[in-house]
Backbone as CSV, one residue per row, in Angstrom:
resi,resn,N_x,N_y,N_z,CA_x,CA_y,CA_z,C_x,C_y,C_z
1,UNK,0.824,-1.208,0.000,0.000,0.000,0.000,0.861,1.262,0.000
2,UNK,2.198,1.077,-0.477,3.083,2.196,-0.237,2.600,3.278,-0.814
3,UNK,1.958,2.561,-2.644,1.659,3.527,-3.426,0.539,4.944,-3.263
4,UNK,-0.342,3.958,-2.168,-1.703,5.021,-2.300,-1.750,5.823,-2.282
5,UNK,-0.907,6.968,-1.683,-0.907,8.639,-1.760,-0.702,9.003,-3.288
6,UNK,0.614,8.396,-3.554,0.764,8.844,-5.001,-0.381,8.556,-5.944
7,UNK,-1.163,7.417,-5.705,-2.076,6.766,-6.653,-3.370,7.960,-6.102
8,UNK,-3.638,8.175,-4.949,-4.688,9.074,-4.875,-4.369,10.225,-5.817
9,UNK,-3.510,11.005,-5.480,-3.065,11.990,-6.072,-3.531,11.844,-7.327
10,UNK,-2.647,11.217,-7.857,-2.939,11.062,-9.875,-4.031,11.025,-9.905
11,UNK,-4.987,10.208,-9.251,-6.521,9.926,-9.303,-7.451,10.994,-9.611
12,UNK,-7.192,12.198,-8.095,-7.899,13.075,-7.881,-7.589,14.218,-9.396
13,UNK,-6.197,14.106,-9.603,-6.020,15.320,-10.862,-6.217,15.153,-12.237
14,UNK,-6.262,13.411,-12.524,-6.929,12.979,-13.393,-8.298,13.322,-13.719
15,UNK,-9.175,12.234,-12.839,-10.367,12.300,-12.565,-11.217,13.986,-12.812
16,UNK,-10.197,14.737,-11.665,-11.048,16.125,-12.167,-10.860,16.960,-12.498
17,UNK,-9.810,17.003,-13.461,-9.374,18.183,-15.024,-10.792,18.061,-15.667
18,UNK,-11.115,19.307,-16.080,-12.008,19.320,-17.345,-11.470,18.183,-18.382
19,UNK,-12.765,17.483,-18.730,-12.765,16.315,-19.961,-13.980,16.113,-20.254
20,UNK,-14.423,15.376,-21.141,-15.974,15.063,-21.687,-16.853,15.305,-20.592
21,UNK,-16.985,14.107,-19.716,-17.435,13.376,-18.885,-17.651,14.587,-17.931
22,UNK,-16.948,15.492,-17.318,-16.530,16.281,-16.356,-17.491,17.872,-16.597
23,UNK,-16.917,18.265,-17.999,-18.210,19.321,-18.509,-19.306,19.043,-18.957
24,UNK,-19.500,17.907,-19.351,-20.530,17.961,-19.662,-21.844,17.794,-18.619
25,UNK,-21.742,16.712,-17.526,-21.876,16.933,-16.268,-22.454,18.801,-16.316
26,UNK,-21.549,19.546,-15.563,-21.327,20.295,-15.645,-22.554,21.047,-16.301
27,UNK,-22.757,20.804,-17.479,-23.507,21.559,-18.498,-24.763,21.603,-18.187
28,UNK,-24.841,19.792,-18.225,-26.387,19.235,-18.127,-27.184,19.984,-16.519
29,UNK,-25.902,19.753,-15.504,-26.811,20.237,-14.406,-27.119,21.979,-14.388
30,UNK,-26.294,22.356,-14.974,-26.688,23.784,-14.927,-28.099,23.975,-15.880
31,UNK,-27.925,23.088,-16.910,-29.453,23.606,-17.751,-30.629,22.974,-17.042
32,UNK,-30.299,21.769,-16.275,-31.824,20.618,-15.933,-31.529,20.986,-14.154
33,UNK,-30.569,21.049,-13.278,-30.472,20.813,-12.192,-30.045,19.877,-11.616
34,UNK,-29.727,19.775,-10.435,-29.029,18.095,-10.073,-29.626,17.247,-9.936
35,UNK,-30.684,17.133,-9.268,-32.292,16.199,-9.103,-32.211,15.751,-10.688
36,UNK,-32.423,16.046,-11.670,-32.989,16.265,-13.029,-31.479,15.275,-13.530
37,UNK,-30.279,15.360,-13.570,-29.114,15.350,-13.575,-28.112,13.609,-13.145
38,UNK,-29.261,13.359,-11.669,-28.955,12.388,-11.313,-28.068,10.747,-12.360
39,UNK,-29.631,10.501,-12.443,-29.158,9.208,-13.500,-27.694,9.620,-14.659
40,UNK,-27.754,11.117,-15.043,-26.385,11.054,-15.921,-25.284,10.963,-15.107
41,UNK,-25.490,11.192,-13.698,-24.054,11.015,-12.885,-23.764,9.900,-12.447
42,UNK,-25.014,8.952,-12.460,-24.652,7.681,-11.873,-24.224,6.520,-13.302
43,UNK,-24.776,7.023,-14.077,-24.404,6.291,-15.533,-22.630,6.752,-16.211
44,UNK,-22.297,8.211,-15.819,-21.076,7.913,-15.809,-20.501,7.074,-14.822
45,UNK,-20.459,7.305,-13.909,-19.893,6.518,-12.826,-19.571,5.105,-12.957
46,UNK,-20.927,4.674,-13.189,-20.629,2.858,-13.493,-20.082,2.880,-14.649
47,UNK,-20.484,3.749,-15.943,-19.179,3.611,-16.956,-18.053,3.634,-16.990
48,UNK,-17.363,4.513,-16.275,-16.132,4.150,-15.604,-15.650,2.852,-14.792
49,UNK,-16.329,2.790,-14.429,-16.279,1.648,-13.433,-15.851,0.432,-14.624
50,UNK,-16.740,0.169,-15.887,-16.563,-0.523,-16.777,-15.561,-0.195,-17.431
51,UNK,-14.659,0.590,-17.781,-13.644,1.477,-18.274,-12.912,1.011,-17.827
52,UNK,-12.117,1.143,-16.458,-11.998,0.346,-15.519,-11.576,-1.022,-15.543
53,UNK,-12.306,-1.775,-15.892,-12.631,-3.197,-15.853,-12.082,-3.548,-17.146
54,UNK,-12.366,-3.158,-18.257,-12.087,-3.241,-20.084,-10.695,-2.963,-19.772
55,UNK,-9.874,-1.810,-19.174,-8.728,-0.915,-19.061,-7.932,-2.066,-18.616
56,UNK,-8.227,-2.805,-17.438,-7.505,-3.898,-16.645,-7.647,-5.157,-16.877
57,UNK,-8.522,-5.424,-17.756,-8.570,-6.367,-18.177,-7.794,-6.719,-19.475
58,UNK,-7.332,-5.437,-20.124,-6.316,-5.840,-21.051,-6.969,-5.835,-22.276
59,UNK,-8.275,-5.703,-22.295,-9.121,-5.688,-23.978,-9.135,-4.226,-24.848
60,UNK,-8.709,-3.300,-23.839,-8.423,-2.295,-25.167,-6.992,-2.178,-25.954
61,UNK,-6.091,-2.867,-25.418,-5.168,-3.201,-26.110,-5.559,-3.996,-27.467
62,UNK,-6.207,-5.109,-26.845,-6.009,-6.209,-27.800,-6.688,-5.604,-28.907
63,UNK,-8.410,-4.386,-28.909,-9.032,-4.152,-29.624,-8.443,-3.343,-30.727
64,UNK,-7.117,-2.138,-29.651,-6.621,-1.473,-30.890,-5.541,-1.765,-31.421
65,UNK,-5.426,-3.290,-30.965,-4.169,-4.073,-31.901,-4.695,-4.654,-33.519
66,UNK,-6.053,-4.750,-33.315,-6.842,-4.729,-34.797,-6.356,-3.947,-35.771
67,UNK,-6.099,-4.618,-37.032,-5.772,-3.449,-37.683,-7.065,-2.284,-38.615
68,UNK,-6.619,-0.823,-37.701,-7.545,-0.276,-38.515,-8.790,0.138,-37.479
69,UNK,-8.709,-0.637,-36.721,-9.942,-0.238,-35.267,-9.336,1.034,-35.169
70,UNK,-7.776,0.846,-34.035,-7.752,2.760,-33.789,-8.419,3.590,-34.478
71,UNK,-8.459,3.669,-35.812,-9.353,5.157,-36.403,-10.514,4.605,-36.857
72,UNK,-10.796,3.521,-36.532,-12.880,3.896,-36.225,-13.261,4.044,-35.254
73,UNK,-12.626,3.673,-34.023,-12.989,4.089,-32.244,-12.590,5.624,-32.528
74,UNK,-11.500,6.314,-32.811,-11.886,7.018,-33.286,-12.252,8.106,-34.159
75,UNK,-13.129,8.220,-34.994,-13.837,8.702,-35.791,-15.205,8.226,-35.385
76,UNK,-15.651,6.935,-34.780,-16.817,7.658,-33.974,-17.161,8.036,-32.656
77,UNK,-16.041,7.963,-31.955,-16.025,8.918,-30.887,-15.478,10.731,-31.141
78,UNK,-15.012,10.574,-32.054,-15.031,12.309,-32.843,-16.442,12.875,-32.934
79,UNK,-17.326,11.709,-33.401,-18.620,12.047,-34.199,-19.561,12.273,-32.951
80,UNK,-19.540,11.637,-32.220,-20.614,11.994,-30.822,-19.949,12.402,-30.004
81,UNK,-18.587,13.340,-29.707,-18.376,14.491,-29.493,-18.992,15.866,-29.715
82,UNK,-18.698,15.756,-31.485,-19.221,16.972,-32.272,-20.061,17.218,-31.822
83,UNK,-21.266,16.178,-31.689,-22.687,15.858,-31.569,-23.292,16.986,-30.069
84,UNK,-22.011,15.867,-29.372,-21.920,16.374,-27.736,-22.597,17.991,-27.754
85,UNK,-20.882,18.290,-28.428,-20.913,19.586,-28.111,-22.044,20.681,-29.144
86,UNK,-22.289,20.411,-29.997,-23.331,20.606,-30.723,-24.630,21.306,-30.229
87,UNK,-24.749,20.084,-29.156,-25.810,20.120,-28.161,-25.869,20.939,-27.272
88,UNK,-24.870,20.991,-26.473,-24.110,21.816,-25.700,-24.472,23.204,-26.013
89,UNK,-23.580,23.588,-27.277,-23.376,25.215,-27.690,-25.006,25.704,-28.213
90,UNK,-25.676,24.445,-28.292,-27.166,25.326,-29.175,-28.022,25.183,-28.326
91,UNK,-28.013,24.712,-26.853,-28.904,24.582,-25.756,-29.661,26.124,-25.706
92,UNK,-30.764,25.952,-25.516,-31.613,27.747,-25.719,-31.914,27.723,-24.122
93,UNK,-31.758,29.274,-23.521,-32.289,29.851,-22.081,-33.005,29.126,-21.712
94,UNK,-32.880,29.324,-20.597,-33.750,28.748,-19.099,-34.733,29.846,-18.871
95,UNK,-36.044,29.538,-19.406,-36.869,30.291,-18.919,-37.611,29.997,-17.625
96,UNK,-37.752,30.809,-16.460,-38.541,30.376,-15.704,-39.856,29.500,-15.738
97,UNK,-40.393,28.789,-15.446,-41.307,27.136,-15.625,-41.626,27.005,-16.689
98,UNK,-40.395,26.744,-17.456,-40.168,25.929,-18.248,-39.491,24.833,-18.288
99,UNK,-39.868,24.095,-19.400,-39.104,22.543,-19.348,-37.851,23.099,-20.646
100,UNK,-36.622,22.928,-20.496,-35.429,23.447,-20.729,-35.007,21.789,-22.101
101,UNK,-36.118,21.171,-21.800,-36.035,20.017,-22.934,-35.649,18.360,-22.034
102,UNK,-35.532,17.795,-22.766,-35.045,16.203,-21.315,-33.333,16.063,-20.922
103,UNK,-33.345,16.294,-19.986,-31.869,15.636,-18.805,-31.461,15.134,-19.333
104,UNK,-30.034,14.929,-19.419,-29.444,13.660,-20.511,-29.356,12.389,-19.343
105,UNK,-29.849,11.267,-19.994,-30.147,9.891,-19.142,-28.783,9.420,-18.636
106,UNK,-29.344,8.452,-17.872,-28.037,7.322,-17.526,-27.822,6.907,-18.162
107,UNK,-28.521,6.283,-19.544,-27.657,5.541,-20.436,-26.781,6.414,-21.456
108,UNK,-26.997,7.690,-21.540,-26.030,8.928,-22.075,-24.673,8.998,-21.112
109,UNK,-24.914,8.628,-19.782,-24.055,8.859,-19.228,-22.958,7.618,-19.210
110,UNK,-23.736,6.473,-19.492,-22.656,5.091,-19.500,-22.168,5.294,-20.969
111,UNK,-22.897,5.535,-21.754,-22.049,5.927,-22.970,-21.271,6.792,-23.643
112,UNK,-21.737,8.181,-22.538,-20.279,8.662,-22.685,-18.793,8.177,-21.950
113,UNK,-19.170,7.655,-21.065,-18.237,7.025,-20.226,-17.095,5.865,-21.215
114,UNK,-18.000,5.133,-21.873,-17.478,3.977,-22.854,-16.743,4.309,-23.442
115,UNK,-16.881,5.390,-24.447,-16.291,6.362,-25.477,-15.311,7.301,-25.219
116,UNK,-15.529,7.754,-24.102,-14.402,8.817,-23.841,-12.971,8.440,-23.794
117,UNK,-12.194,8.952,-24.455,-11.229,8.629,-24.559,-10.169,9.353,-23.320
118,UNK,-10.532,10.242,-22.652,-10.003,10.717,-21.814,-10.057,9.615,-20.269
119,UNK,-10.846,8.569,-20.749,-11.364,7.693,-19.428,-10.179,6.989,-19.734
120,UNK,-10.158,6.427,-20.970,-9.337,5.121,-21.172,-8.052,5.370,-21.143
121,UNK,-7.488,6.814,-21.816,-5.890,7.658,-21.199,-5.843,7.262,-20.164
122,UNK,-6.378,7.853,-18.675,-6.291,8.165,-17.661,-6.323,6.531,-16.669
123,UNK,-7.350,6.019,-17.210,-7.311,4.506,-16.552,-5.788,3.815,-17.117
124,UNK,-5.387,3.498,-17.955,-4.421,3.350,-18.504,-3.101,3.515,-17.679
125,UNK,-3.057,4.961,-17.703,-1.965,5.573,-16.764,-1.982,4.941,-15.096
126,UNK,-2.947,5.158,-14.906,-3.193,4.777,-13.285,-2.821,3.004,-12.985
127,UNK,-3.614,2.585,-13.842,-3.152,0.713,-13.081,-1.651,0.136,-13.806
128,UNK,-1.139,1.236,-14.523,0.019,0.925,-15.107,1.326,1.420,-14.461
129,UNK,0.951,2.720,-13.763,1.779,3.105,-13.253,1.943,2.523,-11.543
130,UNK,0.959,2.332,-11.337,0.543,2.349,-9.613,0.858,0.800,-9.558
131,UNK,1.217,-0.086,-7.936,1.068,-1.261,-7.620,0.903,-0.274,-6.235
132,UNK,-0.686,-1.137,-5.708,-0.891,-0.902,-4.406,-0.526,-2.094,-3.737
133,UNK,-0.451,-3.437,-4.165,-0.339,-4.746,-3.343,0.091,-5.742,-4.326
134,UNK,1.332,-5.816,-3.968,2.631,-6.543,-4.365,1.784,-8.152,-4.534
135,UNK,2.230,-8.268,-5.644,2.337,-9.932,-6.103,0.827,-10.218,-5.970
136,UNK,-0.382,-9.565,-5.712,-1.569,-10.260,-5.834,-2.569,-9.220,-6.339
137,UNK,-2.174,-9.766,-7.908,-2.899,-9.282,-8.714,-4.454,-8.750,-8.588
138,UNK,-5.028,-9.682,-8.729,-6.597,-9.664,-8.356,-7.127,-8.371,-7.720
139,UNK,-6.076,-8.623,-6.134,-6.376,-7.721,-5.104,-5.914,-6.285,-5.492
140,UNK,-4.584,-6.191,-6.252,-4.271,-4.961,-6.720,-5.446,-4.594,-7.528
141,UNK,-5.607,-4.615,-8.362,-6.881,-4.200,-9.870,-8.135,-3.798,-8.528
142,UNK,-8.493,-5.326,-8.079,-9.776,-4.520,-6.989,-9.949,-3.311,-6.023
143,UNK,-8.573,-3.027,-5.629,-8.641,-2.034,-4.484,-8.328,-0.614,-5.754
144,UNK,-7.576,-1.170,-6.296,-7.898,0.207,-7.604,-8.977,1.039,-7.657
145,UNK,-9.797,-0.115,-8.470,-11.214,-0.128,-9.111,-12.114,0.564,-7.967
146,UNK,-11.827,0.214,-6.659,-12.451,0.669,-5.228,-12.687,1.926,-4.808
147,UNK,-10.745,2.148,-5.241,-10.462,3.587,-5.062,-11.137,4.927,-6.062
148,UNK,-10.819,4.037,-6.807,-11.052,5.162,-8.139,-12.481,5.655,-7.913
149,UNK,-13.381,4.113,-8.133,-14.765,4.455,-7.874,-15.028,5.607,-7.040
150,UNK,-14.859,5.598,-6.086,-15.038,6.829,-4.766,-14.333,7.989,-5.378
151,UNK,-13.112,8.076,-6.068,-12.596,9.264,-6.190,-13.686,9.721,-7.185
152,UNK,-14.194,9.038,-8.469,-14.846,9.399,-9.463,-15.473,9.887,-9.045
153,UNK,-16.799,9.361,-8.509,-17.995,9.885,-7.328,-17.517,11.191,-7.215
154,UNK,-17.077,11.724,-6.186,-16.552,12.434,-5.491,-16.334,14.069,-6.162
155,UNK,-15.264,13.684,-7.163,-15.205,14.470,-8.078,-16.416,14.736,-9.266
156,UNK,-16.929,13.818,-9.189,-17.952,13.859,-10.388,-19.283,14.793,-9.708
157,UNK,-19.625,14.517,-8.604,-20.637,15.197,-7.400,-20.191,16.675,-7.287
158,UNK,-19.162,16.620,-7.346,-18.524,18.408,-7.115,-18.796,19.306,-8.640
159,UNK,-18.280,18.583,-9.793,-18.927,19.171,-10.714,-20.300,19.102,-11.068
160,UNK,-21.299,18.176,-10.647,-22.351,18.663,-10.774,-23.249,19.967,-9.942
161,UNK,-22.467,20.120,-9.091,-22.789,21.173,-7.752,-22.457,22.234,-8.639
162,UNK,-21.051,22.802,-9.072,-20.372,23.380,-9.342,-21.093,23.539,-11.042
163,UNK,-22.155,22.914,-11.440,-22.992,23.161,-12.717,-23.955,23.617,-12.277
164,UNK,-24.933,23.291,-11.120,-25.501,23.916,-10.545,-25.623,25.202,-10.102
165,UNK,-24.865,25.534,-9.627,-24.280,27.385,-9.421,-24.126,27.892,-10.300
166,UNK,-24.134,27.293,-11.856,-23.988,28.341,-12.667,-25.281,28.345,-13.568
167,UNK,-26.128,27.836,-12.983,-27.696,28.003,-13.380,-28.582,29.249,-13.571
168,UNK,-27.802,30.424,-12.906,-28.438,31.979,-12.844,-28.138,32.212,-14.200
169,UNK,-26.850,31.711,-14.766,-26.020,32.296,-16.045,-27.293,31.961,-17.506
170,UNK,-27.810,30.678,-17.033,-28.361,30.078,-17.975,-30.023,30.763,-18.312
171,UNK,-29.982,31.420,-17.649,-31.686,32.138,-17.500,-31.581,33.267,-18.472
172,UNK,-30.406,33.592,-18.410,-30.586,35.053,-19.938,-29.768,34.899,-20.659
173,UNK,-30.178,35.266,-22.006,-30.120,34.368,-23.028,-28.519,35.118,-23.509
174,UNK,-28.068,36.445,-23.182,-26.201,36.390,-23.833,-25.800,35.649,-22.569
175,UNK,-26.049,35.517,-21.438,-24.681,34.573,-20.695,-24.960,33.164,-20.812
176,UNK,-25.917,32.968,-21.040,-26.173,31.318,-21.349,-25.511,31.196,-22.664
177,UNK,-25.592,31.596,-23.963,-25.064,31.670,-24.890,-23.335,31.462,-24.941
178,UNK,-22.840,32.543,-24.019,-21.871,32.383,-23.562,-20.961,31.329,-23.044
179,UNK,-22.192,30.493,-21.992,-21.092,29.670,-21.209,-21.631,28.243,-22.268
180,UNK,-22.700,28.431,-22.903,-22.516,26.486,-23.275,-21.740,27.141,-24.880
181,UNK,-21.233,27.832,-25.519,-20.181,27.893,-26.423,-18.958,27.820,-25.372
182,UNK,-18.965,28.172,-24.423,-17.365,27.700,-23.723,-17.158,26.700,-23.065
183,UNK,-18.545,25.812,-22.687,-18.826,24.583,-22.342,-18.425,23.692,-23.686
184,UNK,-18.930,24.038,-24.605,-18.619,23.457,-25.776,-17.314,23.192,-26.394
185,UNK,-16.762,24.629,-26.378,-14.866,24.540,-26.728,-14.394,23.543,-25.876
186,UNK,-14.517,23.862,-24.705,-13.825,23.247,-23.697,-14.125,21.866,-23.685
187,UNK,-14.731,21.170,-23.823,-15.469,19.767,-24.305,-14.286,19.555,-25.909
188,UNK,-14.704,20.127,-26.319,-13.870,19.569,-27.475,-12.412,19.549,-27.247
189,UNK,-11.776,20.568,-26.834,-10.586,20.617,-26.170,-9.832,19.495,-25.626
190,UNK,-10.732,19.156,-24.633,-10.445,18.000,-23.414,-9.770,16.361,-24.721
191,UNK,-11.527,16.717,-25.622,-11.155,15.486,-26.194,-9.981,15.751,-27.030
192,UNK,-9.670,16.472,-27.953,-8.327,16.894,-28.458,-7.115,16.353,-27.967
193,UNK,-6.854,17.147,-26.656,-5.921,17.009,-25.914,-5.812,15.253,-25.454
194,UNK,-6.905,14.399,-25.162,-6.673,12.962,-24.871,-6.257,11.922,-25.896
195,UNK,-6.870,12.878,-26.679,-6.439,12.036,-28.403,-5.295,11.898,-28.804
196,UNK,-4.155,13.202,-28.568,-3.020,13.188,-29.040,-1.961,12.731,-28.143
């Protein structure tokens, strides 16, 4: 267990840099609320969790040892990015009792989770770099998977709060305009930056 500080560490600065998963969060609760919001936070979560699991289990190697997979994973994770952010930048004001359109679901949220390529960087880095418990495998990967889980949570709960507070912005129509085009850059960004 020597590693765990260091492994927290990476975790926590991984986990909560702006990336897909992180603004978009972010986005959704500021336009729907956190109540409204829920299921997309818990659908990332367990997507990760599966991320996770695929990551340590050694199958995204093998998948982008295919020849020719790397650039269809992605090119269509490019494509429901765009999409993402699309969505994102053309979201219209929050009018008072109004319905602002539907929450993005849990299953939006496990599938962005799947796709993100910033998950599978970051998982990658972490069980590759880290040994929390020498010589028993199993137990290493599980207390990982343990950790992470909670850190994800954690961090993932703070940006939805932290989307929440910026819900005043979203009620008139130049600062709402404003922040989901910079919700949007920044979304694309993230993925950019994980890609290369």
């Amino acid at each position: 267990m020597e590693g765990l500080s260091g492994f927290l560490l990476a975790a926590v600065a991984l986990a909560g840099s702006p990336g897909p998963a992180t603004l978009s969060l972010a986005a959704a609760s500021a336009a729907f609320g956190a109540h409204q919001t829920r299921g997309y936070l818990v659908g990332i979560v367990l997507g990760m969790v599966a991320v996770m699991a695929i990551t340590a289990g050694g199958l995204v190697g093998l998948l982008l040892a295919l020849p020719g997979m790397t650039s269809v994973v992605t090119v269509a994770a490019a494509i429901y990015f765009l999409w993402l952010a699309y969505r994102i930048a053309s979201a219209p004001p929050l009018v008072e009792g109004s319905s602002p359109g539907r929450p993005p679901t849990f299953l939006g949220g496990l599938g962005l989770s799947l796709i993100n390529p910033k998950g599978y960087a970051a998982m990658a880095a972490l069980f590759s770099s880290f040994v929390l418990v020498r010589e028993r495998l199993a137990v290493d990967v599980g207390l990982k998977i343990a950790v992470l889980t909670i850190v994800i949570t954690a961090v993932n709960v703070l940006w939805l709060l932290s989307g929440t507070a910026l819900t005043r912005f979203f009620r008139e129509p130049r600062s709402n305009r404003i922040v989901n085009i910079l919700f949007a850059l920044l979304l694309l960004a993230s993925v950019a930056v994980a890609m290369l």
